[in-house]
PQR file of N, CA, C, O and H, with PARSE charges and radii, in Angstrom:
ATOM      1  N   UNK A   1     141.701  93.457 143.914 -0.4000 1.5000
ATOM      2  CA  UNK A   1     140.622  93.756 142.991 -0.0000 2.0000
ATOM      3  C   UNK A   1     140.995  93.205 141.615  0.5500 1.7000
ATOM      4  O   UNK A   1     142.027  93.494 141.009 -0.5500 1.4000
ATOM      5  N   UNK A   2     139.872  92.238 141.121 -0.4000 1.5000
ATOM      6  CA  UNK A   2     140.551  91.783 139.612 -0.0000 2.0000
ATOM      7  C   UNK A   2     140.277  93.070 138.527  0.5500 1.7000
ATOM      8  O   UNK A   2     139.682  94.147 138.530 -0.5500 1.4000
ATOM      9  H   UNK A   2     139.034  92.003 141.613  0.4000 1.0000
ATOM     10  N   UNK A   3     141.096  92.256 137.604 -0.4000 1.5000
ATOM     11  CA  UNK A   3     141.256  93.684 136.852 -0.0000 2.0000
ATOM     12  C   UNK A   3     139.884  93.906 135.373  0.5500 1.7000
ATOM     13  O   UNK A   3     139.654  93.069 134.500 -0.5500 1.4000
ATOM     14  H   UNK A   3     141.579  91.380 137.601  0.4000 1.0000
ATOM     15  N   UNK A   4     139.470  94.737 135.472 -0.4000 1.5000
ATOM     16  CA  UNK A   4     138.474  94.621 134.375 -0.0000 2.0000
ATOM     17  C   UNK A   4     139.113  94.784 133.219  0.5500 1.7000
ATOM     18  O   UNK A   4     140.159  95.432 133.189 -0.5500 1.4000
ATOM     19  H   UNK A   4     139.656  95.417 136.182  0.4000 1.0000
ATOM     20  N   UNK A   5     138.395  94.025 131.712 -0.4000 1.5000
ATOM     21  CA  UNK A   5     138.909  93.295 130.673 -0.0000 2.0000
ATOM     22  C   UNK A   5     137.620  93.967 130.072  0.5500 1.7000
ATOM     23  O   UNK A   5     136.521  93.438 130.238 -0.5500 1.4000
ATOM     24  H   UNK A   5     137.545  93.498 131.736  0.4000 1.0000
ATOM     25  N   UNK A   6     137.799  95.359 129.241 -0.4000 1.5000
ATOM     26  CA  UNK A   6     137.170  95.820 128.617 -0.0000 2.0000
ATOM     27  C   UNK A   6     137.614  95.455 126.944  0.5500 1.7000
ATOM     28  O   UNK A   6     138.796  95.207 126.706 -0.5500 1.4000
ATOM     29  H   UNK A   6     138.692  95.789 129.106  0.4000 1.0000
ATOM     30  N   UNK A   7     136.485  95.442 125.713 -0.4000 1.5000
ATOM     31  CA  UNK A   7     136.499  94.508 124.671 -0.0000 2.0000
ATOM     32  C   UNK A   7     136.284  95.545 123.605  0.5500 1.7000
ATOM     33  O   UNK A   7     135.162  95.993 123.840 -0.5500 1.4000
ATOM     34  H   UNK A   7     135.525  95.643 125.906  0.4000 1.0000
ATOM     35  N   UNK A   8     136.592  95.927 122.950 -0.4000 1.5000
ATOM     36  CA  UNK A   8     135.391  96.430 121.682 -0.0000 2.0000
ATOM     37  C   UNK A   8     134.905  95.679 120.717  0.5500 1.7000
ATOM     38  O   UNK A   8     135.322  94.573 120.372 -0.5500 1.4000
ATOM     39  H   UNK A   8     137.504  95.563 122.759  0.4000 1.0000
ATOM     40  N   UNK A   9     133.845  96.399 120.192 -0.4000 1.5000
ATOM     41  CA  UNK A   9     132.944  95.546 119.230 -0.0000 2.0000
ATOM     42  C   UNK A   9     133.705  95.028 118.226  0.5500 1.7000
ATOM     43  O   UNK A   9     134.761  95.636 118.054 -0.5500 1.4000
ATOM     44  H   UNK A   9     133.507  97.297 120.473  0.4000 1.0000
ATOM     45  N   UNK A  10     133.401  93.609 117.129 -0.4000 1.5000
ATOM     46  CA  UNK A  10     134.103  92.898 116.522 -0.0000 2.0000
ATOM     47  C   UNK A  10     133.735  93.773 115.273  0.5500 1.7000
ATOM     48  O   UNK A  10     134.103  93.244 114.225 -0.5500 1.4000
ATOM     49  H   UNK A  10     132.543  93.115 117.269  0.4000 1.0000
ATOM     50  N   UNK A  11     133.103  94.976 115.122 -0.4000 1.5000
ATOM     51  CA  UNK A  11     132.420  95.713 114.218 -0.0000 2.0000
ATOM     52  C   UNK A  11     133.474  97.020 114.257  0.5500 1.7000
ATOM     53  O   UNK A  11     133.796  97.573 113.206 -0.5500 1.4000
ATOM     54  H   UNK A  11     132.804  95.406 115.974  0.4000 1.0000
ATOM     55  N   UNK A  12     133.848  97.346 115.212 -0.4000 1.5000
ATOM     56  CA  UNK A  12     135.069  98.133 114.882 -0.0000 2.0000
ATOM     57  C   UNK A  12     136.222  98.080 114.278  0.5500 1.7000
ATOM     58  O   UNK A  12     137.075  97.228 114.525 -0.5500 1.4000
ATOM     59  H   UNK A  12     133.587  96.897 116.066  0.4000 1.0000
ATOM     60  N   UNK A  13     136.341  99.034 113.397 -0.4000 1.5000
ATOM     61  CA  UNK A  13     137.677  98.741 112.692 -0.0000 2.0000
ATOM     62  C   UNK A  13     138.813  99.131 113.541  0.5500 1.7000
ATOM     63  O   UNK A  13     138.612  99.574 114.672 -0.5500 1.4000
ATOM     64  H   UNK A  13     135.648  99.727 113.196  0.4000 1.0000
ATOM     65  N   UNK A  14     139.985  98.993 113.061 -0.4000 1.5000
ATOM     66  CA  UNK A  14     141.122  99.362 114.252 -0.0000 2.0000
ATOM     67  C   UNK A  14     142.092 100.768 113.646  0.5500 1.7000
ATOM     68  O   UNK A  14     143.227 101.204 113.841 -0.5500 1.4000
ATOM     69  H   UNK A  14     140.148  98.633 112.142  0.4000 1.0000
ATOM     70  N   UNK A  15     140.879 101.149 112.800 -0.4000 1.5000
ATOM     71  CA  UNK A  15     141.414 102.885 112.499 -0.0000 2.0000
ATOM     72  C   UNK A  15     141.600 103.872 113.271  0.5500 1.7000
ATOM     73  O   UNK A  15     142.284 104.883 113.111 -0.5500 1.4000
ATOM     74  H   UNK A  15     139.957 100.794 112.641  0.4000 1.0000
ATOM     75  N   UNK A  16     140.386 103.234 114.882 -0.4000 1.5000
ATOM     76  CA  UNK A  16     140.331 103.955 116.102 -0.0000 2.0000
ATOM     77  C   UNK A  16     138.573 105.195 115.377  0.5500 1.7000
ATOM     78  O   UNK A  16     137.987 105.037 114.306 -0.5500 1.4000
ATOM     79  H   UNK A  16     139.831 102.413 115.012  0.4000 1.0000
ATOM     80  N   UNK A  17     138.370 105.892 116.094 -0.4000 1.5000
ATOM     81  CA  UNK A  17     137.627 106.681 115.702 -0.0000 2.0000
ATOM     82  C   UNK A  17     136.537 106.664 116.980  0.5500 1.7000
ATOM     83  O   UNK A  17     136.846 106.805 118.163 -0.5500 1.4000
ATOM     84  H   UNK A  17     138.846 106.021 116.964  0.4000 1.0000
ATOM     85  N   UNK A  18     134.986 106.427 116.371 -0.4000 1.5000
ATOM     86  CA  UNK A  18     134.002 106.719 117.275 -0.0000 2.0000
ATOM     87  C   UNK A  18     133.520 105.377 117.758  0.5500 1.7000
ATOM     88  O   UNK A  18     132.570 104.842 117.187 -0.5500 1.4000
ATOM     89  H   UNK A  18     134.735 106.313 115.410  0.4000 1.0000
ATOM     90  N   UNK A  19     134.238 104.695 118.974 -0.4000 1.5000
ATOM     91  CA  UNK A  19     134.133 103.009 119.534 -0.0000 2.0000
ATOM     92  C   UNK A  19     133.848 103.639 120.713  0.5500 1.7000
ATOM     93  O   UNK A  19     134.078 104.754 121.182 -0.5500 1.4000
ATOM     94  H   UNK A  19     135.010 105.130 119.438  0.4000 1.0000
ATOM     95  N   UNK A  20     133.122 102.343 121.186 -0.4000 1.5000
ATOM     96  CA  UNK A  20     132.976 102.291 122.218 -0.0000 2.0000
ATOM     97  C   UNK A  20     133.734 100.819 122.918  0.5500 1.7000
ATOM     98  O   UNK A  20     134.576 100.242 122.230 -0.5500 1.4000
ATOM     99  H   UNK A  20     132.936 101.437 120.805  0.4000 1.0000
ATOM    100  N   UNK A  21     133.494 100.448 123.855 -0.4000 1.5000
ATOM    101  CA  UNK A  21     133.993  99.269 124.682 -0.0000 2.0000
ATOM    102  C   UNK A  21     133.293  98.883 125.757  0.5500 1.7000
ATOM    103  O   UNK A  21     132.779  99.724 126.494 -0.5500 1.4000
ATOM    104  H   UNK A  21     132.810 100.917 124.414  0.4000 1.0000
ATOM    105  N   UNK A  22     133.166  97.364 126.016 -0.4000 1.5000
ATOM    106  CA  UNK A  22     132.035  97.367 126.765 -0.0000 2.0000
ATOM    107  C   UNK A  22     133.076  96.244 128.109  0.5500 1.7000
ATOM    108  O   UNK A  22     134.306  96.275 128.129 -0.5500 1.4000
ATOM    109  H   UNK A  22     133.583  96.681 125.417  0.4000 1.0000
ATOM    110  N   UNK A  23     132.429  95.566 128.861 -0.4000 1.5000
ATOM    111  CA  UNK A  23     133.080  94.832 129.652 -0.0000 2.0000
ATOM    112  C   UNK A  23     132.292  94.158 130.591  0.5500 1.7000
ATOM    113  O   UNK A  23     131.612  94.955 131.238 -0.5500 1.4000
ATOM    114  H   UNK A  23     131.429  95.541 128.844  0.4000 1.0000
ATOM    115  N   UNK A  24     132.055  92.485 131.046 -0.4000 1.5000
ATOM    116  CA  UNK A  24     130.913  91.972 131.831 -0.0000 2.0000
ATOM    117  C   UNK A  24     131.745  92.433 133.173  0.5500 1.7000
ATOM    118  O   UNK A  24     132.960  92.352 132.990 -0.5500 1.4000
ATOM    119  H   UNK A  24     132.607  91.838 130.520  0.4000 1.0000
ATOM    120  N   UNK A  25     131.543  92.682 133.873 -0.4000 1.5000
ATOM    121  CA  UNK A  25     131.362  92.749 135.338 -0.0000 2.0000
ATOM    122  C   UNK A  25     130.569  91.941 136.170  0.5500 1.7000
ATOM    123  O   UNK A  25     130.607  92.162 137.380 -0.5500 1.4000
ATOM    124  H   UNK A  25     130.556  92.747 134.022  0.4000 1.0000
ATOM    125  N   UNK A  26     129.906  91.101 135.759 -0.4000 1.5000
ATOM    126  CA  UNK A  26     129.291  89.886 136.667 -0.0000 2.0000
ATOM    127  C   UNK A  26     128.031  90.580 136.507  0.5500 1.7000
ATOM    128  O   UNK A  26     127.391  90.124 135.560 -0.5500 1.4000
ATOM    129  H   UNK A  26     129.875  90.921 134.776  0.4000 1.0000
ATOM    130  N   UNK A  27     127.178  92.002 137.419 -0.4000 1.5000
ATOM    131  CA  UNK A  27     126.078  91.651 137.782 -0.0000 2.0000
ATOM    132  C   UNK A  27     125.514  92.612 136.718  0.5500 1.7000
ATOM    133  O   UNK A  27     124.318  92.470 136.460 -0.5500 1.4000
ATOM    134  H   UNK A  27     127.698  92.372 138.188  0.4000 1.0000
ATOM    135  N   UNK A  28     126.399  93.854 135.867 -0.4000 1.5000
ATOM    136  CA  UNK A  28     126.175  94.921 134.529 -0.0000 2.0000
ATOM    137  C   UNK A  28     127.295  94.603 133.797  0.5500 1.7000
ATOM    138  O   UNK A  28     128.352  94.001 133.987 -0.5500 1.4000
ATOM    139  H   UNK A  28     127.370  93.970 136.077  0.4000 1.0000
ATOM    140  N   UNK A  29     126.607  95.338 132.677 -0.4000 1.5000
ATOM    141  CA  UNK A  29     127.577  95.370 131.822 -0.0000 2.0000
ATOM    142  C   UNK A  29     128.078  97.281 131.349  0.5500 1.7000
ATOM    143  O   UNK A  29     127.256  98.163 131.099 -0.5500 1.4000
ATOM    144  H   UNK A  29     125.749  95.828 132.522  0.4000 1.0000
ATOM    145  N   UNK A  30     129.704  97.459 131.351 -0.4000 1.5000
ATOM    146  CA  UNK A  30     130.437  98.444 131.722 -0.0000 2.0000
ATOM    147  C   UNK A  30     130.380  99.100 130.518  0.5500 1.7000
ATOM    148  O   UNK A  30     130.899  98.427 129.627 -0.5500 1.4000
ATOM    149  H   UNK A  30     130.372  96.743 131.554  0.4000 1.0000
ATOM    150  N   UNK A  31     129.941 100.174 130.145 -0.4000 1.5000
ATOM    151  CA  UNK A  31     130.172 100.550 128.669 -0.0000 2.0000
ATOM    152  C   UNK A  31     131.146 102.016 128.986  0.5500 1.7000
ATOM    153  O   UNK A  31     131.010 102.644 130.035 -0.5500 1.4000
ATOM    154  H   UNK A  31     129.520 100.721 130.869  0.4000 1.0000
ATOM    155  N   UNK A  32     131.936 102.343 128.113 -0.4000 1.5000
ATOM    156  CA  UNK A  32     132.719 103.047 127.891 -0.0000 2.0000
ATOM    157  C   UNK A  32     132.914 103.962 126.629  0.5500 1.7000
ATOM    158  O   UNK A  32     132.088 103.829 125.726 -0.5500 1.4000
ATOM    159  H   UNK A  32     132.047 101.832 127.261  0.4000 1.0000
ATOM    160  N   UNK A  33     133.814 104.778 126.496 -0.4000 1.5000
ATOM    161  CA  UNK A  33     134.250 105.270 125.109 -0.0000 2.0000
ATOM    162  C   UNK A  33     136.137 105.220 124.874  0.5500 1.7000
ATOM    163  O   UNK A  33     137.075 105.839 125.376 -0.5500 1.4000
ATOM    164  H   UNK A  33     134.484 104.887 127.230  0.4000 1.0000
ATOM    165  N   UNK A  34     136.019 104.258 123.959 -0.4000 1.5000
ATOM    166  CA  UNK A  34     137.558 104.180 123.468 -0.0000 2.0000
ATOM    167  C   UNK A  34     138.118 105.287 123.379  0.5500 1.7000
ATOM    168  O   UNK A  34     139.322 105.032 123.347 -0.5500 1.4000
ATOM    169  H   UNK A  34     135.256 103.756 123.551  0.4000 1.0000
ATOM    170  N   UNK A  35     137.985 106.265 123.324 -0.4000 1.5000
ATOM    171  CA  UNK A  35     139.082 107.529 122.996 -0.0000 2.0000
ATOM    172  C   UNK A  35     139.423 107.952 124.518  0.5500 1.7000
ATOM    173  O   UNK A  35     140.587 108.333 124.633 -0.5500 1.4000
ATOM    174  H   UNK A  35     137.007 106.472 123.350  0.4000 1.0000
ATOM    175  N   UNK A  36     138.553 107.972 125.893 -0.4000 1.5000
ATOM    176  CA  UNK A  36     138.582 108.557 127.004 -0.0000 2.0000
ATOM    177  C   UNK A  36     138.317 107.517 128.196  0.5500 1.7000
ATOM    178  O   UNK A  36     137.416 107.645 129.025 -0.5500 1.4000
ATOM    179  H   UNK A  36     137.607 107.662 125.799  0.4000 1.0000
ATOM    180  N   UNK A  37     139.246 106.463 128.150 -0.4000 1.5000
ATOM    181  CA  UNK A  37     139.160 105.381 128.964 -0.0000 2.0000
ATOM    182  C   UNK A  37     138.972 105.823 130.269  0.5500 1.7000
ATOM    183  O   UNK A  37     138.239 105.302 131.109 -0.5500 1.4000
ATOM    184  H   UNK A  37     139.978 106.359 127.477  0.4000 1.0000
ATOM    185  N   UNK A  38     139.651 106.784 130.395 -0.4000 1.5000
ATOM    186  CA  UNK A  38     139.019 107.340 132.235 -0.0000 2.0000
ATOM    187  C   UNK A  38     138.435 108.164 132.543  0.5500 1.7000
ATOM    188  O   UNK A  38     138.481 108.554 133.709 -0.5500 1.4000
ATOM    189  H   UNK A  38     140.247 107.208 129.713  0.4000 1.0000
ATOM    190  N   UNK A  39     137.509 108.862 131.438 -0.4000 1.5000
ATOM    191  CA  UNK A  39     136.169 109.119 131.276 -0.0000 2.0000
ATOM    192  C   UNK A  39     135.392 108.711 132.077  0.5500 1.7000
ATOM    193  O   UNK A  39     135.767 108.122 133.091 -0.5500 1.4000
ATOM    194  H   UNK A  39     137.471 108.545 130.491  0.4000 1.0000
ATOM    195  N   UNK A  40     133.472 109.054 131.644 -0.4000 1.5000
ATOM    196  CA  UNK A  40     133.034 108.423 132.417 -0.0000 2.0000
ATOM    197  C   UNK A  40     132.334 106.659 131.624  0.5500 1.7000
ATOM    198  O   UNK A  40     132.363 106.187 130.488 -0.5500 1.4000
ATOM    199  H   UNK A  40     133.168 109.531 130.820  0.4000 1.0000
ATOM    200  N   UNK A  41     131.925 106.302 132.608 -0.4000 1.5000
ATOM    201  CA  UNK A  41     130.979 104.665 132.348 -0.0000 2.0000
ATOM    202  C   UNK A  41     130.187 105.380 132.498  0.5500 1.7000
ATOM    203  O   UNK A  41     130.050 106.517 132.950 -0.5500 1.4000
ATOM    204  H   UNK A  41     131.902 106.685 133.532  0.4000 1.0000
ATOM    205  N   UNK A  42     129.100 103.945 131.688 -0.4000 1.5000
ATOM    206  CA  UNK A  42     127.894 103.425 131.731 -0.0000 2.0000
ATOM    207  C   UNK A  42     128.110 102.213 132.603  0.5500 1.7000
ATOM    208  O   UNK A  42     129.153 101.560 132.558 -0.5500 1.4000
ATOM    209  H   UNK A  42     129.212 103.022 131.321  0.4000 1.0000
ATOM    210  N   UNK A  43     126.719 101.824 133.695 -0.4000 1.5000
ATOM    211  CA  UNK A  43     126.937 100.392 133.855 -0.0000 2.0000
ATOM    212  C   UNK A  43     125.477  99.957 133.617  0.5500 1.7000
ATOM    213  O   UNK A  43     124.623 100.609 134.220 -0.5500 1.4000
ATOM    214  H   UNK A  43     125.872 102.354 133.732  0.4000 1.0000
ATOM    215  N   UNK A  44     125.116  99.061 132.913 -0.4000 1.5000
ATOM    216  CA  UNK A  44     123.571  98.642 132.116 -0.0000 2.0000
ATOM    217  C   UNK A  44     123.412  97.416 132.928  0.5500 1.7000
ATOM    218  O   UNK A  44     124.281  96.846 133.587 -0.5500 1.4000
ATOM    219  H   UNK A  44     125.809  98.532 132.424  0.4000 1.0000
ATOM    220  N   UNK A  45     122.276  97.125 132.791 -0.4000 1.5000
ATOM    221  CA  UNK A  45     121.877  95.572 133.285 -0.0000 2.0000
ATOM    222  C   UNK A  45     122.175  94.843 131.964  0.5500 1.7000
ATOM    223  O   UNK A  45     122.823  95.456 131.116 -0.5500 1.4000
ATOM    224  H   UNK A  45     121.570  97.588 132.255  0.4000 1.0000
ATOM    225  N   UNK A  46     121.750  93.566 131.709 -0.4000 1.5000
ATOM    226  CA  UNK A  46     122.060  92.946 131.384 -0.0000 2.0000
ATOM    227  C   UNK A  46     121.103  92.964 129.985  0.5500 1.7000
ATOM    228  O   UNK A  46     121.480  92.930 128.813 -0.5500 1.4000
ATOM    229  H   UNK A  46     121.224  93.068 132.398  0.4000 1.0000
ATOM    230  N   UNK A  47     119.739  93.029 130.526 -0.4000 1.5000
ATOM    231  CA  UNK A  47     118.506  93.264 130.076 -0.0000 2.0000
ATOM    232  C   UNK A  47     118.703  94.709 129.012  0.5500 1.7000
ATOM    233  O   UNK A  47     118.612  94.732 127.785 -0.5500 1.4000
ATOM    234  H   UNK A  47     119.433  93.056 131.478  0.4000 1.0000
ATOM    235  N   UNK A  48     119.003  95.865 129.961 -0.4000 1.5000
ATOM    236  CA  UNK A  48     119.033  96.837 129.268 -0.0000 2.0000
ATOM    237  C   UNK A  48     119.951  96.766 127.712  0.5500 1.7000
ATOM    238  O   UNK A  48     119.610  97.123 126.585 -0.5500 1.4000
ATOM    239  H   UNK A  48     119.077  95.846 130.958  0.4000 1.0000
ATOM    240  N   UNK A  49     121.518  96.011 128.325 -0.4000 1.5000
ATOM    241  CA  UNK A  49     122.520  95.997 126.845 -0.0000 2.0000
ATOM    242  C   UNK A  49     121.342  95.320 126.337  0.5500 1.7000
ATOM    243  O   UNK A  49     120.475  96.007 125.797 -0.5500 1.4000
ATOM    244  H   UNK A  49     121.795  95.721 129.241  0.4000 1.0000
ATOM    245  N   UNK A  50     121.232  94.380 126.412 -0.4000 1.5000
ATOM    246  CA  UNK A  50     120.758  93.443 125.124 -0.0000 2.0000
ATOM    247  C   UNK A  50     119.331  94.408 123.938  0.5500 1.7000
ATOM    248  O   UNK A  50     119.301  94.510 122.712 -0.5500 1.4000
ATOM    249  H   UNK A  50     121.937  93.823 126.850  0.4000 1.0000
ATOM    250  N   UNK A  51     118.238  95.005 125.125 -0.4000 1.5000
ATOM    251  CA  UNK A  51     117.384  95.758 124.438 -0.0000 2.0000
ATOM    252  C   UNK A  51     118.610  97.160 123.337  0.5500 1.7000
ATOM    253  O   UNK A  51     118.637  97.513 122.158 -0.5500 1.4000
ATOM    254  H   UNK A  51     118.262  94.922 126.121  0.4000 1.0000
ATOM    255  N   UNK A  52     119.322  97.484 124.452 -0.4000 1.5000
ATOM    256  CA  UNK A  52     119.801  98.500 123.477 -0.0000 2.0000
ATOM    257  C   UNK A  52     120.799  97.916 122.215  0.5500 1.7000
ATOM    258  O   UNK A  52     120.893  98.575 121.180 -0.5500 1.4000
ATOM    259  H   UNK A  52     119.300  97.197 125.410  0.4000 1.0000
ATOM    260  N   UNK A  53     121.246  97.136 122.319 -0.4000 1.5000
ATOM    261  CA  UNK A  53     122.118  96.205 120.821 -0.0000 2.0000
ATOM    262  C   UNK A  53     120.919  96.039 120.024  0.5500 1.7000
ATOM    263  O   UNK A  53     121.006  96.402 118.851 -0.5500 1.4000
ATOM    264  H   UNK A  53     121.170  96.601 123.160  0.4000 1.0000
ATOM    265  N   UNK A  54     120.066  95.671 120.339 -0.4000 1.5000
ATOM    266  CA  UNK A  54     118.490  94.966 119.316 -0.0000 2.0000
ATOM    267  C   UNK A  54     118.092  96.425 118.670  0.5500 1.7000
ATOM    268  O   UNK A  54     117.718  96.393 117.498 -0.5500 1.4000
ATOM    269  H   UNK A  54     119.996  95.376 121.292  0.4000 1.0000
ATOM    270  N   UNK A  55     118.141  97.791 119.374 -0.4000 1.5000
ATOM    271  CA  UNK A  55     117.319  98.908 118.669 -0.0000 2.0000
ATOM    272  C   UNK A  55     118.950  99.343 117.789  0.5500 1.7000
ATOM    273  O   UNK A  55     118.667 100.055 116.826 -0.5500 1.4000
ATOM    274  H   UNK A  55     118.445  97.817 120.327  0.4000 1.0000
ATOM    275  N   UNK A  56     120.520  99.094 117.885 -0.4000 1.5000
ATOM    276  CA  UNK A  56     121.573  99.822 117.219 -0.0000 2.0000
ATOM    277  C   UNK A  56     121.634  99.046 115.890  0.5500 1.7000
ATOM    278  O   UNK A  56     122.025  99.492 114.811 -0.5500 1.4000
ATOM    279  H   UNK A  56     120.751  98.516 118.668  0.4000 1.0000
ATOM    280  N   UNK A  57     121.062  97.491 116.222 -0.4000 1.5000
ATOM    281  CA  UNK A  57     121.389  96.914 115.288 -0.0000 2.0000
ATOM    282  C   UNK A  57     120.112  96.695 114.458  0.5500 1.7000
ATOM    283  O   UNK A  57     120.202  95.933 113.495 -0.5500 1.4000
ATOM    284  H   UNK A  57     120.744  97.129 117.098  0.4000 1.0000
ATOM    285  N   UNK A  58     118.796  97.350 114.760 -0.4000 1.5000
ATOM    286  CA  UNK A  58     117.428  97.494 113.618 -0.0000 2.0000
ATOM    287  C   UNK A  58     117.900  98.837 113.131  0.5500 1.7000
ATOM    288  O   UNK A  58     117.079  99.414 112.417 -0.5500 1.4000
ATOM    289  H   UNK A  58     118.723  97.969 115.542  0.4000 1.0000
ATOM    290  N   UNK A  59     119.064  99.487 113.358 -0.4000 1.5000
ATOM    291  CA  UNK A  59     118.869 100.900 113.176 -0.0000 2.0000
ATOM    292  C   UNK A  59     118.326 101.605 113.587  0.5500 1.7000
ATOM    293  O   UNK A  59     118.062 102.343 112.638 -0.5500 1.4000
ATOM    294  H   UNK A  59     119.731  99.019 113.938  0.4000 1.0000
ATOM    295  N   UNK A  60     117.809 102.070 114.588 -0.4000 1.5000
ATOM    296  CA  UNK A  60     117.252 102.764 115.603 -0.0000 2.0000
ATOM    297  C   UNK A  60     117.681 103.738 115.731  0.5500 1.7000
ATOM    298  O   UNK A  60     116.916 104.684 115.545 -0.5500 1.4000
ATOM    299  H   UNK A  60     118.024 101.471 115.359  0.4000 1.0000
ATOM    300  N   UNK A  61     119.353 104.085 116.173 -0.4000 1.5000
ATOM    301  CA  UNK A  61     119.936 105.059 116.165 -0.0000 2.0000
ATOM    302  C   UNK A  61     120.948 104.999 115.116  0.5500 1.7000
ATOM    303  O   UNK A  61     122.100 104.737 115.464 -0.5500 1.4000
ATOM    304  H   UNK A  61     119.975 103.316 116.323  0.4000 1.0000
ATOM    305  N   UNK A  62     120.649 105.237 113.681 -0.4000 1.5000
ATOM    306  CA  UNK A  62     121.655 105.168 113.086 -0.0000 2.0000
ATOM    307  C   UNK A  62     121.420 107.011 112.496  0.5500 1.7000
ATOM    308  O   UNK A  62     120.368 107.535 112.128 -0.5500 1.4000
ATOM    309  H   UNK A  62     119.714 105.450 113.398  0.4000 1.0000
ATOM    310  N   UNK A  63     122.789 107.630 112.593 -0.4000 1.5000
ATOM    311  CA  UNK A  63     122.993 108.490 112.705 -0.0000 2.0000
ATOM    312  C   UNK A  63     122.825 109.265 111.206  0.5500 1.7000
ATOM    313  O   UNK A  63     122.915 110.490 111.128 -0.5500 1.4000
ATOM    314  H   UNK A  63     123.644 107.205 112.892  0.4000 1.0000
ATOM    315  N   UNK A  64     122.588 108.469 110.110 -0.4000 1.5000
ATOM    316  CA  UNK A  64     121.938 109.263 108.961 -0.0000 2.0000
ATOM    317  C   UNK A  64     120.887 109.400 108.256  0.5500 1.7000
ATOM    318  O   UNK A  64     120.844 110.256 107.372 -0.5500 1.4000
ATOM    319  H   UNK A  64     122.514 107.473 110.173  0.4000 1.0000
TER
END
C-alpha cells in the first residue's frame, strides 16, 4: 500500500494551532486535522474541495 503524503496549507503558519491537512488520493481528496492525525477524515470529491476552498476563501466561513 503506498503511503499517503498528507500537506498543509501554504497559509499555515508553523506555530501549529487550528490546521488542517489535506492529501490527493487519486479519486478524493483526504482532509484531516493536524493536531489528531489518527482522528477521523474527510474524503471530498474533487468538485466538492474546490467549491469548499472558493466559499473559505470569499469568507464564507470566517469565524468572526
Amino acid at each position: 500500500m503506498p503511503c499517503i503524503r498528507w500537506r498543509k496549507s501554504s497559509y499555515s503558519g508553523h506555530e501549529g494551532g487550528n490546521c488542517v491537512e489535506v492529501a490527493d488520493l487519486a479519486r478524493v481528496i483526504g482532509v484531516r486535522d493536524s493536531k489528531d492525525p489518527n482522528g477521523p477524515k474527510l474524503a471530498l470529491s474533487p468538485s466538492a474541495w474546490s467549491a469548499f476552498t472558493a466559499e473559505i476563501k470569499s469568507g464564507a466561513h470566517d469565524p468572526s
